[in-house]
N, C-alpha and C positions, 0 to 999 in steps of 0.2 A: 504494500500500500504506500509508503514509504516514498518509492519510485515513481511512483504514478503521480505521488504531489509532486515530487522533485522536477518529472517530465514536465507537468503542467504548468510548475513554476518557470522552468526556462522556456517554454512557448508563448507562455503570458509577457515575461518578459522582451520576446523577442517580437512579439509581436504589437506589444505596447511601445516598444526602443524604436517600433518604425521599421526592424529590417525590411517586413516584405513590404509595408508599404515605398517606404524610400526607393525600390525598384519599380513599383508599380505609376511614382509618378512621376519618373522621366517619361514614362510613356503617354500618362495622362491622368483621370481623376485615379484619386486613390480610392480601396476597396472598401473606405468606408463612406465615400461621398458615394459613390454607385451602390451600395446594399445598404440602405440606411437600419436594414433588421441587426447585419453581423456588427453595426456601430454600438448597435441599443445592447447589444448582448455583451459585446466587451466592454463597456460602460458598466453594467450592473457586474459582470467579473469584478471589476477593478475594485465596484464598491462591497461586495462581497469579502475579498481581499483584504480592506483597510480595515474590513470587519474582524476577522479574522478564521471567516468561515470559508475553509477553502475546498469544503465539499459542494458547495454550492458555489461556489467561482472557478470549479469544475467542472460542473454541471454546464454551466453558463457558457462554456469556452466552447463545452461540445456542440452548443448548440447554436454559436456563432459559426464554427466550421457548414455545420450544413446549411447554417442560412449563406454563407460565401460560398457553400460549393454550388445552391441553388441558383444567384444571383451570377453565378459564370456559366452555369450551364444555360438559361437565360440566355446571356449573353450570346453566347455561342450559335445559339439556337435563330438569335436574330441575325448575327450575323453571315449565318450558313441562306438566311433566307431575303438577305437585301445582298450577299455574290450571286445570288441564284437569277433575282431579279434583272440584276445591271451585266450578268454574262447572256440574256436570255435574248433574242434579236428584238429589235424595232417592230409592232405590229406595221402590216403593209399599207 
């Protein structure tokens, strides 16, 4: 159990230090301007945390991951369907 705080504490931490946002916004908005759910989820982690309830700032983080893995899949989904559109010919 131990490990699994540990794990979560250095995700939390890396993910609250910005790593993957910091990559995400030389590209453009960051993952939490585009998923405003996985912002509200790591928000109530953090305050979880300061709480010092870090079973539920666990909870929290899992369920920031699938609200960002929803909001790419999303993404994807549109974007697979505005290439489709603008590779598709000119009606005659």
């Amino acid at each position: 159990m131990r490990r699994r705080v540990l794990g979560a504490v250095v995700f939390m931490g890396f993910v609250l230090g910005g790593g993957a946002a910091a990559s995400a916004s030389a590209e453009g908005p960051s993952a939490v301007a585009r998923c405003p759910a996985y912002g509200a989820h790591l928000g109530r982690a953090r305050a979880y945390l300061a709480r010092g309830e870090r079973a539920a700032a666990l909870a929290e983080l899992r369920r920031a991951r699938v609200a960002l893995e929803t909001c790419l899949r999303e993404e994807a989904g549109d974007a697979h369907l505005l290439a489709g559109l603008s590779a598709s010919p000119p009606p005659a």
